[in-house]
N, C-alpha and C positions, 0 to 999 in steps of 0.2 A: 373234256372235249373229245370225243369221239373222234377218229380216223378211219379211213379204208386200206384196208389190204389187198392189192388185187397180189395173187401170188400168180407165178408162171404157169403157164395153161398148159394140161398133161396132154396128152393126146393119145385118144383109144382109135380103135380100125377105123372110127367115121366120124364119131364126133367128139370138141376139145371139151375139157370140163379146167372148167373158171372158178377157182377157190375164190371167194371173199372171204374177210377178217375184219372184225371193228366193228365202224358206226354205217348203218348205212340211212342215210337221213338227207339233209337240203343241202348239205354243206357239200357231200358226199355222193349224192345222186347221178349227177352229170358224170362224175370222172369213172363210175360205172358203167352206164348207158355208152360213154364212147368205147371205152374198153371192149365193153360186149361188140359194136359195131365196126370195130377196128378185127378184132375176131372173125366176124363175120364175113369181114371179105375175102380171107383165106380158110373159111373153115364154112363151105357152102350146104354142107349136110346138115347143119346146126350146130348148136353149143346149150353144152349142160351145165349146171351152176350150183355150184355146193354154195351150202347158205349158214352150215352148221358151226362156223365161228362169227356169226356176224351175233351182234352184242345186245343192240339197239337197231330197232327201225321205227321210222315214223310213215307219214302218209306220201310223205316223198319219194322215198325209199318203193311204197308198193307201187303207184304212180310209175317210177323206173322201170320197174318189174314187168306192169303191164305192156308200157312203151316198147320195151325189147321183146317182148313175147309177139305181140303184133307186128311189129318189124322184120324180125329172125327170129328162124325157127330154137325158140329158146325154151328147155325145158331144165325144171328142178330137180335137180337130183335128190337134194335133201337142206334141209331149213332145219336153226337152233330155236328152242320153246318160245322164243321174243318176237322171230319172226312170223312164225306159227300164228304166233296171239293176236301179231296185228291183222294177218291177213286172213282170221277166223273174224274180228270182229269188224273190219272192213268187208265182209262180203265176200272175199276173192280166194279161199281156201280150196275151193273146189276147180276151180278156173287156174291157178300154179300148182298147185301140189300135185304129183305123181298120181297120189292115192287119195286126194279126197279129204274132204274133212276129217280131222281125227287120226287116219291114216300115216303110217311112217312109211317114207321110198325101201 
């Protein structure tokens, strides 16, 4: 069973950056997406999201991704090879990642 990690939010000059850990998947989608929104109301410059412990993602998971990118100004700092993969063959690699298809932040 896969879990989420949300770990304490650092905070650079303007904007926090949100470590996840685990699964990030259905079971798991919401308790991120609030997270990120709960974020967002003290952190109005944006928030950046380290992706590079997260284990497992499924279609949920990018679904959340996208939901908080449209909502708050949310940008990827960095994605591990799983999440990569999904959101290479969903389509949306080019649309979260930093750098683009292929690309590392």
């Amino acid at each position: 069973m896969n879990q989420l990690a949300l770990l304490p939010p650092e905070t650079s000059a303007t904007r926090p950056l949100l470590r996840v850990r685990g699964g990030l998947d259905l079971a798991t989608a919401d308790a991120l997406l609030e997270d990120v929104r709960r974020l967002a109301r003290v952190a109005p410059g944006g928030i950046d999201l380290d992706l590079d412990d997260v284990e497992f993602m499924d279609s949920s998971g990018a679904k959340c991704l996208m939901a908080a990118k449209a909502a708050h100004d949310l940008r990827l700092r960095s994605a591990s090879r799983s999440v990569r993969r999904v959101l290479r063959l969903l389509g949306l690699e080019a649309e979260l990642l930093p750098c683009g298809p292929g690309g590392s932040p």
